[in-house]
N, C-alpha and C positions, 0 to 999 in steps of 0.2 A: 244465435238463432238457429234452429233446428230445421231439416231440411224433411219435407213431404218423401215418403216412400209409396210408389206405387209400383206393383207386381202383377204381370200383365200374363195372361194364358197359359203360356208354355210353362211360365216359372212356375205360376200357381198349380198348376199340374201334376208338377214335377212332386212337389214337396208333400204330401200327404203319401206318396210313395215310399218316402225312405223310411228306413229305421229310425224309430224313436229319438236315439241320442244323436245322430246325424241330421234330421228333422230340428233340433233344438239350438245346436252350434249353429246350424246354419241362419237362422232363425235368432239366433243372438248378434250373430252381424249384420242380419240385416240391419235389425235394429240399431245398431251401434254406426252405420252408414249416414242415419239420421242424423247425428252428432259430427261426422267426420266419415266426407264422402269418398275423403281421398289418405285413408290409414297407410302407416307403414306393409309396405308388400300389394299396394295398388301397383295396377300397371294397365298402359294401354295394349290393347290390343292391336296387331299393326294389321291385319288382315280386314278390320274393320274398323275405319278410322270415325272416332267420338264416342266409342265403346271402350269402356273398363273392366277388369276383370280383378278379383280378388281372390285367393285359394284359402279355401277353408276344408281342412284334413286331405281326403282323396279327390273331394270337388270343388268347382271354381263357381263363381258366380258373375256372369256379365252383366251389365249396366249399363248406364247413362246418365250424365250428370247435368241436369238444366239449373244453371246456377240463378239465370236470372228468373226464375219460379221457384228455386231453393228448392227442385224435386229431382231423387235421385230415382230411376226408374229400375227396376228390375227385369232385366228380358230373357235369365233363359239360366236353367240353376244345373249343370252338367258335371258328368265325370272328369277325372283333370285331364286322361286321355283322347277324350273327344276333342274333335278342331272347334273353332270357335264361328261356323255358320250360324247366323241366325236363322230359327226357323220360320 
């Protein structure tokens, strides 16, 4: 069973900004997060503990995972150099 994605301000934001083909990888994982919230090259975030993070080319995408609503949230779609605050 497939898990609900919801993608919340900052993310939704973020993402009509980038280039086209970085707009689309990204945007394939999410998709693909639905399926499997927790793919190879998941990891927690330790600076914010219940947060995940996953790197996709030069950016990472943080999350959360509510399993017992089967929704994986998207909170925040950043460069891999940025720290991991949420905003």
């Amino acid at each position: 069973m497939s898990y609900e994605i919801a993608i919340i301000a900052p993310a939704r934001r973020t993402l009509p900004r980038l280039p086209r083909d970085v707009r689309e990888r990204l945007r394939t994982e999410i998709r693909a997060l639905s399926v499997d919230p927790r793919p190879h090259g998941y990891g927690p975030v330790q600076s914010q503990p219940g947060y995940f993070r996953i790197r996709v080319g030069d950016w990472r995408i943080l999350y959360r995972i509510d399993d017992a609503e089967r929704r994986v949230t998207i909170v925040e779609i950043m460069p891999r150099q940025d720290d991991y605050r949420v905003r």
